[in-house]
mmCIF file of the N, C-alpha and C atoms, coordinates in Angstrom:
data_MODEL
# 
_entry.id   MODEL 
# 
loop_
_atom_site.group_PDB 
_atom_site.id 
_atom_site.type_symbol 
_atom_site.label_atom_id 
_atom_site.label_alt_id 
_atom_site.label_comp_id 
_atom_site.label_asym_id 
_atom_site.label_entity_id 
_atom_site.label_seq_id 
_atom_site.pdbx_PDB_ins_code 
_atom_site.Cartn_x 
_atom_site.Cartn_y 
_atom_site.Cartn_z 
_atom_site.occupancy 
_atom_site.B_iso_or_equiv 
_atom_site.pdbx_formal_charge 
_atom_site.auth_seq_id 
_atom_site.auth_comp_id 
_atom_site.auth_asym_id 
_atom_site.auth_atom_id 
_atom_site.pdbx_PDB_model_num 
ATOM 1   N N  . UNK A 1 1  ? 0.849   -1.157 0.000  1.00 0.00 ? 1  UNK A N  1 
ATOM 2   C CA . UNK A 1 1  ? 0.000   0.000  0.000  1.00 0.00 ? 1  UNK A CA 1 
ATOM 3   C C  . UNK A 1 1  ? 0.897   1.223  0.000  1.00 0.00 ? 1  UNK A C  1 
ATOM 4   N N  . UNK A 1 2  ? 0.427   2.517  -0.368 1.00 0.00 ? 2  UNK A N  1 
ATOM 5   C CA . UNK A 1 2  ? 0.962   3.576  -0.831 1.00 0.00 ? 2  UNK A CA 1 
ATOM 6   C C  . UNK A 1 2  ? 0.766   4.541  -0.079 1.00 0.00 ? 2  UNK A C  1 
ATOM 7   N N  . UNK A 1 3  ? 1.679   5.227  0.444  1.00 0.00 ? 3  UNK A N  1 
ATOM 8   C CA . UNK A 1 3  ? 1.212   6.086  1.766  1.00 0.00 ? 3  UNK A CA 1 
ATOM 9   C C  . UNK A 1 3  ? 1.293   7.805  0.637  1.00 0.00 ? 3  UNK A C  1 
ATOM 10  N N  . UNK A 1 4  ? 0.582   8.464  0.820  1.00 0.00 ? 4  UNK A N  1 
ATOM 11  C CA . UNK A 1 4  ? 0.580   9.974  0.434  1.00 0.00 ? 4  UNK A CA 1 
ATOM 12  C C  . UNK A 1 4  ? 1.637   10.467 0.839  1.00 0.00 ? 4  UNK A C  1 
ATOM 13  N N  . UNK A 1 5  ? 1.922   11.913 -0.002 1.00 0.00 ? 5  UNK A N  1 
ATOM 14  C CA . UNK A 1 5  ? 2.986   12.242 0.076  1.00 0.00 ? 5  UNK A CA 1 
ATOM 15  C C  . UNK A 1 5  ? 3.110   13.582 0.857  1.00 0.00 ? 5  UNK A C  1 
ATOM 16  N N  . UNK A 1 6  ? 2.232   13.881 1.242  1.00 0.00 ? 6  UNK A N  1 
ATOM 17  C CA . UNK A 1 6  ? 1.695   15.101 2.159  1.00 0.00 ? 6  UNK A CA 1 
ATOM 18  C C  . UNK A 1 6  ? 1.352   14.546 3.826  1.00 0.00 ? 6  UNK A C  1 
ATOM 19  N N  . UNK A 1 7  ? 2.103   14.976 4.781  1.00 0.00 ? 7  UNK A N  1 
ATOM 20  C CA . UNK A 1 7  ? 1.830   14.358 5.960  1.00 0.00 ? 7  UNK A CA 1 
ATOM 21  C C  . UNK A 1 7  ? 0.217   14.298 6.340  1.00 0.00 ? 7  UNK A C  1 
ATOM 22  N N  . UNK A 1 8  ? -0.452  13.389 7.094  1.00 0.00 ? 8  UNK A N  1 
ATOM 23  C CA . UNK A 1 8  ? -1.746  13.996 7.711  1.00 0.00 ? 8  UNK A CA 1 
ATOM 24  C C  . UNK A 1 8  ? -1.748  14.336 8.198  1.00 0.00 ? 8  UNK A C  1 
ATOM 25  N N  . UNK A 1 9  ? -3.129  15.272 8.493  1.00 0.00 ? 9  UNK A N  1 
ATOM 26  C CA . UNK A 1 9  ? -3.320  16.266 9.235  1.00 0.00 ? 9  UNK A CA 1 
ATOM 27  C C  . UNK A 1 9  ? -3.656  15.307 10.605 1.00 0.00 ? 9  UNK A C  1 
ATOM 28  N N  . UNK A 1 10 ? -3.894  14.371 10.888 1.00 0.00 ? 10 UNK A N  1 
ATOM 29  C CA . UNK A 1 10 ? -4.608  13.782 11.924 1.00 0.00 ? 10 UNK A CA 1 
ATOM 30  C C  . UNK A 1 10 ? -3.771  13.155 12.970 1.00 0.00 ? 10 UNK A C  1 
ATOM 31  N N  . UNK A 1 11 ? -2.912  13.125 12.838 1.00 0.00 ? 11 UNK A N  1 
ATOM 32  C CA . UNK A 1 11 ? -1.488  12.575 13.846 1.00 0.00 ? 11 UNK A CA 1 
ATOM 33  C C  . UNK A 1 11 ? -1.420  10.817 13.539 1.00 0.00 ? 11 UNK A C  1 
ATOM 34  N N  . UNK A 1 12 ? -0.197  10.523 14.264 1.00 0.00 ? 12 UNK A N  1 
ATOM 35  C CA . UNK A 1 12 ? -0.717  9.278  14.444 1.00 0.00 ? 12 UNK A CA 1 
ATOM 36  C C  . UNK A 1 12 ? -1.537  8.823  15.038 1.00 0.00 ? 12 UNK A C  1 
ATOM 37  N N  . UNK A 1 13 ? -1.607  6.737  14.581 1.00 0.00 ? 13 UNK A N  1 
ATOM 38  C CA . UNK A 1 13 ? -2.354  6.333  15.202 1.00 0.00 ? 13 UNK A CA 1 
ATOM 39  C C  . UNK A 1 13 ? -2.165  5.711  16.539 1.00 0.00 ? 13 UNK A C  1 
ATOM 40  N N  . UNK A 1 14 ? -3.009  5.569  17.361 1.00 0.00 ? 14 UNK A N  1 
ATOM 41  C CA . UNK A 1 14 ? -2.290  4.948  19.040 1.00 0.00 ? 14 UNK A CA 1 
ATOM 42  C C  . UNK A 1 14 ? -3.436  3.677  18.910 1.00 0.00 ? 14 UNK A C  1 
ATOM 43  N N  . UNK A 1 15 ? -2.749  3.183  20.101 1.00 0.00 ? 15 UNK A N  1 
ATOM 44  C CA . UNK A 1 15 ? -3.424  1.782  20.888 1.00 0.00 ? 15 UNK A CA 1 
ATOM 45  C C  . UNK A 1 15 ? -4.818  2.072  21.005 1.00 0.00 ? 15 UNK A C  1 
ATOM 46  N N  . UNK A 1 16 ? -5.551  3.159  21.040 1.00 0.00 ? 16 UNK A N  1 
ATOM 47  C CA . UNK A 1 16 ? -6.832  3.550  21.120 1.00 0.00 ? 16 UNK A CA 1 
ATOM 48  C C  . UNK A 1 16 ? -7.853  3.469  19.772 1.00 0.00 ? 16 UNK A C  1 
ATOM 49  N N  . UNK A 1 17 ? -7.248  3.231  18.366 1.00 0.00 ? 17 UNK A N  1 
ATOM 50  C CA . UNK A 1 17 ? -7.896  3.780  17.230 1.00 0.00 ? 17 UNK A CA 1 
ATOM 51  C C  . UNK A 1 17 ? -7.886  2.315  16.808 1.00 0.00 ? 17 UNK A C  1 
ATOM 52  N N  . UNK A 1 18 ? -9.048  1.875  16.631 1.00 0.00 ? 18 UNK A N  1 
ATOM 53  C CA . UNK A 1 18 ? -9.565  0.224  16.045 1.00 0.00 ? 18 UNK A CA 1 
ATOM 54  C C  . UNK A 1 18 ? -10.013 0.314  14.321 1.00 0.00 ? 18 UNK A C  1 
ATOM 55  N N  . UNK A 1 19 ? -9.707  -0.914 14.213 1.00 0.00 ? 19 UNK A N  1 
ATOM 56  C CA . UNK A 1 19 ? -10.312 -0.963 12.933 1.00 0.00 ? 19 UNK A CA 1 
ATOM 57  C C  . UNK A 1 19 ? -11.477 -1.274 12.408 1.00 0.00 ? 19 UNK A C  1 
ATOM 58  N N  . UNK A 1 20 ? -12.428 -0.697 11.455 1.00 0.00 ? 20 UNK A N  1 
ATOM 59  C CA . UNK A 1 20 ? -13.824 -0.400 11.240 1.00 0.00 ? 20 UNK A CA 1 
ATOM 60  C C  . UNK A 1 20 ? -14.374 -1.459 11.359 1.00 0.00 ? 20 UNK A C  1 
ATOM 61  N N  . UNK A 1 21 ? -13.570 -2.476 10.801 1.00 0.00 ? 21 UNK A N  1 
ATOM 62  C CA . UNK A 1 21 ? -14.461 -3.522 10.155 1.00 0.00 ? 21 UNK A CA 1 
ATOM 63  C C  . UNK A 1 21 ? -13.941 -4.775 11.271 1.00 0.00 ? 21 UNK A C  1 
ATOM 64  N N  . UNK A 1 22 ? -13.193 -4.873 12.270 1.00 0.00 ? 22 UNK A N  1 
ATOM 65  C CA . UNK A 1 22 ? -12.700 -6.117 13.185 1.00 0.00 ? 22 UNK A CA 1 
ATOM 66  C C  . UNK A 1 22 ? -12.396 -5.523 14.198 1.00 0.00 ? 22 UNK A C  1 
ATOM 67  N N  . UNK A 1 23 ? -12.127 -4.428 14.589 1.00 0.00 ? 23 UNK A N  1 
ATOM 68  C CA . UNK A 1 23 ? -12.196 -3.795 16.222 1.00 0.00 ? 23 UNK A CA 1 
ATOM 69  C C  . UNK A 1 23 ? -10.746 -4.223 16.980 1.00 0.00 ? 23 UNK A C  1 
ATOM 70  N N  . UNK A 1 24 ? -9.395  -4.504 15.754 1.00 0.00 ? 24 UNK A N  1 
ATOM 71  C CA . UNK A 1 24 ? -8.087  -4.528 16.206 1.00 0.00 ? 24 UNK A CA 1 
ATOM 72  C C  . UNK A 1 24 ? -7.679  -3.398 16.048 1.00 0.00 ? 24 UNK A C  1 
ATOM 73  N N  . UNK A 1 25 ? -6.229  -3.187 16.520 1.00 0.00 ? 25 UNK A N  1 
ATOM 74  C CA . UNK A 1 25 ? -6.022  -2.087 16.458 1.00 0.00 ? 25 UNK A CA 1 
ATOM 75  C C  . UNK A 1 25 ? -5.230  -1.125 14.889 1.00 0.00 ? 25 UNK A C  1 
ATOM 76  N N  . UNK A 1 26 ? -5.764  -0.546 15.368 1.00 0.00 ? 26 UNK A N  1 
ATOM 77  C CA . UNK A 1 26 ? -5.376  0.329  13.120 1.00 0.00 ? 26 UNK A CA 1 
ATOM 78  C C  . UNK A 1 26 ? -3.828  0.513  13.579 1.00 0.00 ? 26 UNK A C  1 
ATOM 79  N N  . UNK A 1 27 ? -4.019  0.519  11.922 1.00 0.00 ? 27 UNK A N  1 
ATOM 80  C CA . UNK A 1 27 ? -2.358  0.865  11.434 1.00 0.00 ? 27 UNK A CA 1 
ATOM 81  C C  . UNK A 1 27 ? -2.761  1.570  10.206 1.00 0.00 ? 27 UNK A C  1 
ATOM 82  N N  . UNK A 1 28 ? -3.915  1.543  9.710  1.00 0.00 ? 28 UNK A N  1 
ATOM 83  C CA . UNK A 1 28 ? -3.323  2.552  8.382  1.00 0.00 ? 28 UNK A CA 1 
ATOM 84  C C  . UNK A 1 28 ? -4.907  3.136  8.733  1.00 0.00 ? 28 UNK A C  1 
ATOM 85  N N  . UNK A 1 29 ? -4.966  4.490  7.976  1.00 0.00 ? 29 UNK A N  1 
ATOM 86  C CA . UNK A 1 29 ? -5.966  5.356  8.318  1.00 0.00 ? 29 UNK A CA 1 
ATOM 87  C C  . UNK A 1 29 ? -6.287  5.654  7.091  1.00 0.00 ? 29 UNK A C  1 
ATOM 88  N N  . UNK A 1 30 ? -7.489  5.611  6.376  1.00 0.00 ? 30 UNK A N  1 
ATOM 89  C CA . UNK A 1 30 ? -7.630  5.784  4.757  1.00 0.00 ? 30 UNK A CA 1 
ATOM 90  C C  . UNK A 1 30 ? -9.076  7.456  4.830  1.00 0.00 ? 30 UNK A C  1 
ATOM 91  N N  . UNK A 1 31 ? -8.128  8.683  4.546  1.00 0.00 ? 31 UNK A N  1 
ATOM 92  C CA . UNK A 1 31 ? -8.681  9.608  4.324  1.00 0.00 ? 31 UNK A CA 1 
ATOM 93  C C  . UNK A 1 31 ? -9.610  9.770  3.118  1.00 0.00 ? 31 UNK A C  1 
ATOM 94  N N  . UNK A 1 32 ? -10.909 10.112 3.579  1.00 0.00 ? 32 UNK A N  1 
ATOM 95  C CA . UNK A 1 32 ? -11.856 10.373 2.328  1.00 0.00 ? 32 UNK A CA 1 
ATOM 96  C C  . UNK A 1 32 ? -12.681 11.586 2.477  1.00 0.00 ? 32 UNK A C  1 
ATOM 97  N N  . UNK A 1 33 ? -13.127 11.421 1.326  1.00 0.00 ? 33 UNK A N  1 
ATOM 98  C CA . UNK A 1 33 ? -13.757 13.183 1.396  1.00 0.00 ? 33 UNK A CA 1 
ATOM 99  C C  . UNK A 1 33 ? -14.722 13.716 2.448  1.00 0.00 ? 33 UNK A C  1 
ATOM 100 N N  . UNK A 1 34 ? -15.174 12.954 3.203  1.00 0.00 ? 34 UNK A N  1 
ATOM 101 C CA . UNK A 1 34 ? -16.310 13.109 3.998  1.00 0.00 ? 34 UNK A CA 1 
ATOM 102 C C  . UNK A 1 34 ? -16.247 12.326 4.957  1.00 0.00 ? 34 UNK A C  1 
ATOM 103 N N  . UNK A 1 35 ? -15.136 11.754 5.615  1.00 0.00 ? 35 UNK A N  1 
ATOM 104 C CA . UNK A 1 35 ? -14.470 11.364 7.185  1.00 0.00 ? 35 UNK A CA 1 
ATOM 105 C C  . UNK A 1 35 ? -13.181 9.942  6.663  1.00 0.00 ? 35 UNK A C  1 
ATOM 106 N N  . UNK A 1 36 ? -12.910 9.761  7.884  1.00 0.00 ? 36 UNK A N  1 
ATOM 107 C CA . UNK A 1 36 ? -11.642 8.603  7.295  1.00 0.00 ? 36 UNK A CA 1 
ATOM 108 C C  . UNK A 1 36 ? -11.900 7.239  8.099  1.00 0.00 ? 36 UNK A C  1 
ATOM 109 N N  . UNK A 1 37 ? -11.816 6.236  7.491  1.00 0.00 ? 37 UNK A N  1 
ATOM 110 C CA . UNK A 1 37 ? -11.763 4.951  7.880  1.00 0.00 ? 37 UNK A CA 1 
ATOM 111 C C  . UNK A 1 37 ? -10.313 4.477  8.403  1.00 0.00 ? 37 UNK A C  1 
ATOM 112 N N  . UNK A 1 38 ? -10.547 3.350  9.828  1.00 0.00 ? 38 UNK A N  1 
ATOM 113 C CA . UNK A 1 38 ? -9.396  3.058  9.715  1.00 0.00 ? 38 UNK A CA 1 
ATOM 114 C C  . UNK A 1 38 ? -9.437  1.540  10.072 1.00 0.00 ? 38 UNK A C  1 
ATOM 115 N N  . UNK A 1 39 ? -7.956  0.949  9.286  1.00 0.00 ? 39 UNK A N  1 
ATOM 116 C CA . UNK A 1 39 ? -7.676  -0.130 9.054  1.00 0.00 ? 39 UNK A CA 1 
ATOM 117 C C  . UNK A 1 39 ? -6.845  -1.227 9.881  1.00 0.00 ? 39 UNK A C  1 
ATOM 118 N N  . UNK A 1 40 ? -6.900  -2.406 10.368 1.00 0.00 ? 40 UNK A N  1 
ATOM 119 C CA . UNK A 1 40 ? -6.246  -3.415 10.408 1.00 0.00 ? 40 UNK A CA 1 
ATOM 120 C C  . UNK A 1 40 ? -5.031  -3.769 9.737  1.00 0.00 ? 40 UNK A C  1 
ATOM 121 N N  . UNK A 1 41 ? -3.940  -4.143 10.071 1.00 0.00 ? 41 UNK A N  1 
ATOM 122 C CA . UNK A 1 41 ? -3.035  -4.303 8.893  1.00 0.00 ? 41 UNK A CA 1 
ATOM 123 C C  . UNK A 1 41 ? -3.283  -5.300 8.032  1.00 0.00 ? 41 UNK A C  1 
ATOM 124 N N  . UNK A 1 42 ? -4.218  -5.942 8.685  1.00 0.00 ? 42 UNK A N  1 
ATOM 125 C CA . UNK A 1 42 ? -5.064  -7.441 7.574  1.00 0.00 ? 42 UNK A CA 1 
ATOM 126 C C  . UNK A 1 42 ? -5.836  -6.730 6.465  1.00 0.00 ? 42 UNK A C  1 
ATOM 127 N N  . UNK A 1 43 ? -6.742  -6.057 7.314  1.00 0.00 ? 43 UNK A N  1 
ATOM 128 C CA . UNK A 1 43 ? -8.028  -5.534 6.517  1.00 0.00 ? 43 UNK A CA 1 
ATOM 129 C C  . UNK A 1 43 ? -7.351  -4.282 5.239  1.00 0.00 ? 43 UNK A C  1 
ATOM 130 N N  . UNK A 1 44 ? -6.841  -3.563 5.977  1.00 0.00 ? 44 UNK A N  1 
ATOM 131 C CA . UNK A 1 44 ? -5.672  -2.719 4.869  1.00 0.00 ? 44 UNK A CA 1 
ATOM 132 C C  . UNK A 1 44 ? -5.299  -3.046 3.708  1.00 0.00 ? 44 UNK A C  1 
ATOM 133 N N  . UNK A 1 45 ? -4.450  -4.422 3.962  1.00 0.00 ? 45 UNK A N  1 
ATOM 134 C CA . UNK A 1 45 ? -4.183  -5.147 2.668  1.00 0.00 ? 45 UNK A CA 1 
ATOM 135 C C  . UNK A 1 45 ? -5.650  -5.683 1.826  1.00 0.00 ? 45 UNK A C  1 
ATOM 136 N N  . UNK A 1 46 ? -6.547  -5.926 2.370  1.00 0.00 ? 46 UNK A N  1 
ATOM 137 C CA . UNK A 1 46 ? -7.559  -6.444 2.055  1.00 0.00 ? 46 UNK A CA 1 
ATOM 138 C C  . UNK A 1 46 ? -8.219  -5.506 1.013  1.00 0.00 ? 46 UNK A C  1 
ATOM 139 N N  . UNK A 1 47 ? -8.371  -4.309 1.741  1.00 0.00 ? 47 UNK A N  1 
ATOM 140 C CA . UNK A 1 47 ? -9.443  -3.502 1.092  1.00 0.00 ? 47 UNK A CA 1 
ATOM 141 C C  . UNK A 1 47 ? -8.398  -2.659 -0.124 1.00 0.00 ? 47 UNK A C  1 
ATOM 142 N N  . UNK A 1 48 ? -6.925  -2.540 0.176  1.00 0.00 ? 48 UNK A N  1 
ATOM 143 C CA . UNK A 1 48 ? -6.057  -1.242 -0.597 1.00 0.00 ? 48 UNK A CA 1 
ATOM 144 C C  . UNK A 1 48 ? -6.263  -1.105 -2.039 1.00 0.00 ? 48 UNK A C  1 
ATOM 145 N N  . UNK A 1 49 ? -6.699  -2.040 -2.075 1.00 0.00 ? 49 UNK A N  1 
ATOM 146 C CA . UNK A 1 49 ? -7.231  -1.070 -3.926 1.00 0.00 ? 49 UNK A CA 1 
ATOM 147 C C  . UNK A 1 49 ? -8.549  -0.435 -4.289 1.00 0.00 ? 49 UNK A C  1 
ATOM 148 N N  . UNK A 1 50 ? -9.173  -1.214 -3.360 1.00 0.00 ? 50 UNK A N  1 
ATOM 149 C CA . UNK A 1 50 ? -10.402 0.007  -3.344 1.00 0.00 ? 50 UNK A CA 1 
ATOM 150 C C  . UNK A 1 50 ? -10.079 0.794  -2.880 1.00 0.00 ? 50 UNK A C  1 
ATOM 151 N N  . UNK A 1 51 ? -9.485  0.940  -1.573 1.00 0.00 ? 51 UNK A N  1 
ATOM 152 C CA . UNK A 1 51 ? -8.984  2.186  -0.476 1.00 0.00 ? 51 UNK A CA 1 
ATOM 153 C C  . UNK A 1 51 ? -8.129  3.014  -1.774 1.00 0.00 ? 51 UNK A C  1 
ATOM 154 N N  . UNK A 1 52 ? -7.308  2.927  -2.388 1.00 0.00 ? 52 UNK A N  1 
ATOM 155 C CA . UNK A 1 52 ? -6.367  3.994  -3.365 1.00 0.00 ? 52 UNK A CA 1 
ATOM 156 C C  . UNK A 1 52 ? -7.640  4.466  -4.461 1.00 0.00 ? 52 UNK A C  1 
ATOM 157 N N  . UNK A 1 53 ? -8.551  3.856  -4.704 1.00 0.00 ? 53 UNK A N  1 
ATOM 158 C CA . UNK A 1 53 ? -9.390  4.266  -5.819 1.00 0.00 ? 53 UNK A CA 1 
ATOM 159 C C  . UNK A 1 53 ? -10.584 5.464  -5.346 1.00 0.00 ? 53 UNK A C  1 
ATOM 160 N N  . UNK A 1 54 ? -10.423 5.717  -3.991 1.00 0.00 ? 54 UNK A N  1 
ATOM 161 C CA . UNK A 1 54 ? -11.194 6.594  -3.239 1.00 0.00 ? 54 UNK A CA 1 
ATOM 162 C C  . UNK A 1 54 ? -11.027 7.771  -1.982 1.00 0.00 ? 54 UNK A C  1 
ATOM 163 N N  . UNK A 1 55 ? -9.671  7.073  -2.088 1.00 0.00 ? 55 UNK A N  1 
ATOM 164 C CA . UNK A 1 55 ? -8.728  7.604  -1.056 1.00 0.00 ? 55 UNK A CA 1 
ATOM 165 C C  . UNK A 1 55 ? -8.298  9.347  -0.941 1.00 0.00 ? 55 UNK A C  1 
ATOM 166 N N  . UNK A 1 56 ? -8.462  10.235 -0.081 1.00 0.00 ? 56 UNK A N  1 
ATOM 167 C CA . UNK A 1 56 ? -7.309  11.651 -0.615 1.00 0.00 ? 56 UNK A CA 1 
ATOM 168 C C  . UNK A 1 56 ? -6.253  11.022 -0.014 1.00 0.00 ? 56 UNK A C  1 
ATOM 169 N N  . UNK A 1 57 ? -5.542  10.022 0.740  1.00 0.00 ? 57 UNK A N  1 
ATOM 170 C CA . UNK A 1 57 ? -4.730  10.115 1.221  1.00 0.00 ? 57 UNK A CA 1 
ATOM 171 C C  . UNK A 1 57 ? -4.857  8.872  2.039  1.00 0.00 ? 57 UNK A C  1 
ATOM 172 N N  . UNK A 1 58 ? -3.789  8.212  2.319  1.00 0.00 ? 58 UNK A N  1 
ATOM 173 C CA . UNK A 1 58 ? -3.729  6.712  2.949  1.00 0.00 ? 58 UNK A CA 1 
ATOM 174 C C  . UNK A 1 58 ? -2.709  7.083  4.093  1.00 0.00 ? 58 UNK A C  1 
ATOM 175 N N  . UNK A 1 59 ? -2.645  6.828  5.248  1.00 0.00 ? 59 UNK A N  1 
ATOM 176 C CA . UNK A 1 59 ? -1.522  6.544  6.166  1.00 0.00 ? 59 UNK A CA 1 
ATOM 177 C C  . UNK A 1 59 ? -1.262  5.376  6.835  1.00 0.00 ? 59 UNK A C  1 
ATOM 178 N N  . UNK A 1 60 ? -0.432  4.570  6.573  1.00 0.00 ? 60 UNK A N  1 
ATOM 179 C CA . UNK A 1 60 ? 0.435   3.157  6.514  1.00 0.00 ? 60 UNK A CA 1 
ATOM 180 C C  . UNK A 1 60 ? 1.015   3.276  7.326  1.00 0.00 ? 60 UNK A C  1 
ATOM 181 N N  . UNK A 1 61 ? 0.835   2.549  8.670  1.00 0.00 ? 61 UNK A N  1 
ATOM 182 C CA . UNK A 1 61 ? 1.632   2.662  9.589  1.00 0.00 ? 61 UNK A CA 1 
ATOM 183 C C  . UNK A 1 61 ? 2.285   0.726  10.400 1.00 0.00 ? 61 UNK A C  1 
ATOM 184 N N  . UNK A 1 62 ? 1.750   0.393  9.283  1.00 0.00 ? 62 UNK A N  1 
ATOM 185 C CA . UNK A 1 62 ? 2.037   -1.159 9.176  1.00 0.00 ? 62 UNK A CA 1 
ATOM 186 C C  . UNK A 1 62 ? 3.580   -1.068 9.680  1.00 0.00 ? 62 UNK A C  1 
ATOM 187 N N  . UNK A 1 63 ? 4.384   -0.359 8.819  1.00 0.00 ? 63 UNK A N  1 
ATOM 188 C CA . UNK A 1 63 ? 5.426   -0.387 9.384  1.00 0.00 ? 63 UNK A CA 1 
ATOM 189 C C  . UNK A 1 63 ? 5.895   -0.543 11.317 1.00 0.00 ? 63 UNK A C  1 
ATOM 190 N N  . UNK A 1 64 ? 5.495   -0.321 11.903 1.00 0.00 ? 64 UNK A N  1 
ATOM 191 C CA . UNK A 1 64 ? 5.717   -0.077 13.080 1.00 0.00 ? 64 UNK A CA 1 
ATOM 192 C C  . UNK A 1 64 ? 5.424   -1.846 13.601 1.00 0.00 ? 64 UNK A C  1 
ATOM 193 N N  . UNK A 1 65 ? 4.852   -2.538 13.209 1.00 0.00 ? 65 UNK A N  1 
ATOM 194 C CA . UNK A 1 65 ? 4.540   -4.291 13.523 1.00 0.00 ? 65 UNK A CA 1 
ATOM 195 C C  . UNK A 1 65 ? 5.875   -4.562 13.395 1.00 0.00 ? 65 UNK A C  1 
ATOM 196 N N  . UNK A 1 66 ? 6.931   -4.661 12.410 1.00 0.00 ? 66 UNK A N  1 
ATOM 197 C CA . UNK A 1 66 ? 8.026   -4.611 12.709 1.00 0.00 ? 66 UNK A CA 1 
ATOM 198 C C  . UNK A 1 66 ? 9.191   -4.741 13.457 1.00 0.00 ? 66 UNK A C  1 
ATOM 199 N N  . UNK A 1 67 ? 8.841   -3.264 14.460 1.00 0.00 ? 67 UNK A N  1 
ATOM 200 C CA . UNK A 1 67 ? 9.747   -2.648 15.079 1.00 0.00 ? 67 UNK A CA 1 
ATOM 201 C C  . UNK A 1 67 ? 9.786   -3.390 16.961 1.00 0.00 ? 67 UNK A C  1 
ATOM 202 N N  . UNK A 1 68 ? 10.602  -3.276 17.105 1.00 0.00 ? 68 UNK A N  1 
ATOM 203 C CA . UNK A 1 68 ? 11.177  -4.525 18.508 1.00 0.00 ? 68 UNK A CA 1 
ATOM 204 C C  . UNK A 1 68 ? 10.780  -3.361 19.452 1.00 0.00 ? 68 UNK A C  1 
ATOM 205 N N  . UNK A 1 69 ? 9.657   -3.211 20.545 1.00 0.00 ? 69 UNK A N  1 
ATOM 206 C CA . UNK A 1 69 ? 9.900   -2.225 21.326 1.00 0.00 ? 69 UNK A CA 1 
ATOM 207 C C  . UNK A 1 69 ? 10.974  -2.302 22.525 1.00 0.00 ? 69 UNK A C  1 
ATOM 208 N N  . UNK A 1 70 ? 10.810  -1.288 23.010 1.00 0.00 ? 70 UNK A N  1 
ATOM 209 C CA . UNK A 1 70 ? 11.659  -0.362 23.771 1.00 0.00 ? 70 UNK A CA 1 
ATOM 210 C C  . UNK A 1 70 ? 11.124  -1.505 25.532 1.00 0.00 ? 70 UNK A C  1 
ATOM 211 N N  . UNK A 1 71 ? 12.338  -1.697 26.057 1.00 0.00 ? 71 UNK A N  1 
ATOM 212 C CA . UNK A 1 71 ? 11.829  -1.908 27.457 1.00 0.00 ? 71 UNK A CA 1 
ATOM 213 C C  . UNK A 1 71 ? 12.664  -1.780 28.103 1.00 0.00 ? 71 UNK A C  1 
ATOM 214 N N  . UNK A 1 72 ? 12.366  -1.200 29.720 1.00 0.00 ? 72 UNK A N  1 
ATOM 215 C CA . UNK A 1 72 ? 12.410  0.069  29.992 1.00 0.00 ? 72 UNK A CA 1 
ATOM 216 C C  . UNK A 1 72 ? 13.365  -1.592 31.154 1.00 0.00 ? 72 UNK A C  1 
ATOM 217 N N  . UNK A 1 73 ? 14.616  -0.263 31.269 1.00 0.00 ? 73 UNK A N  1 
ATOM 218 C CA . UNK A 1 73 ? 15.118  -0.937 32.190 1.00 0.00 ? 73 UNK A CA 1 
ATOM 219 C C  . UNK A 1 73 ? 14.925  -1.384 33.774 1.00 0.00 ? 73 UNK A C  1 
ATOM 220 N N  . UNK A 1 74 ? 15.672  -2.384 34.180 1.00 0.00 ? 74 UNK A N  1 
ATOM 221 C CA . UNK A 1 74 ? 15.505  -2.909 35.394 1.00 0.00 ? 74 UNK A CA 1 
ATOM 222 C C  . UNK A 1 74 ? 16.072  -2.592 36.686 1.00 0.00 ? 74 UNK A C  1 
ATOM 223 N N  . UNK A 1 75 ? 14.808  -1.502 37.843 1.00 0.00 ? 75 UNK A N  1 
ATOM 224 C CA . UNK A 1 75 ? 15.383  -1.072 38.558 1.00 0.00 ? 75 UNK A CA 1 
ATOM 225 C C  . UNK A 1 75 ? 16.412  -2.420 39.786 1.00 0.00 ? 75 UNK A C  1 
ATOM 226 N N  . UNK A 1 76 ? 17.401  -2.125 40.062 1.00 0.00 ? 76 UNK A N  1 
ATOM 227 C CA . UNK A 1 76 ? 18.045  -2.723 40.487 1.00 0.00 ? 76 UNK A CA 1 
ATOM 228 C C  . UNK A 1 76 ? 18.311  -2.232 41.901 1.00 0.00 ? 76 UNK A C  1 
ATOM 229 N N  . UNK A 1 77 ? 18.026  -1.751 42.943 1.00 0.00 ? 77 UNK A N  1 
ATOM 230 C CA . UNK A 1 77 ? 17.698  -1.151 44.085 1.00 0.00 ? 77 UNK A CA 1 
ATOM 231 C C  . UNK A 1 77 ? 17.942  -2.067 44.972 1.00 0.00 ? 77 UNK A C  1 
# 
């Protein structure tokens, strides 16, 4: 999927923002003219060619599944 080339206006997405259609948590946010849907990284792939054929703007944040988080070191006291 194809992320726009203009940042959004809407920030990222957090642990709070689910996806429309399965109620996991979004990773990509698909801007449209009259409010924005947001996606699953399943459902994302699922829907992205309709989503680009209607889209002003897609934000892909799939990337971040990826990424190894951060943990926070061990107080040693």
């Amino acid at each position: 999927m194809t992320t726009a080339l203009a940042p959004t206006t809407s920030g990222a997405l957090t642990a709070q923002d689910r996806c429309d259609r399965c109620g996991a948590q979004a990773y990509i946010r698909a801007v449209l003219t009259d409010g924005d849907l947001l996606f699953c990284a399943h459902h994302g792939r699922r829907y992205a060619d309709s989503l680009r054929q209607v889209a002003v703007e897609i934000q892909d944040e799939t990337g971040r599944l990826a990424e190894t988080p951060t943990i926070a070191p061990i107080d040693e006291r």
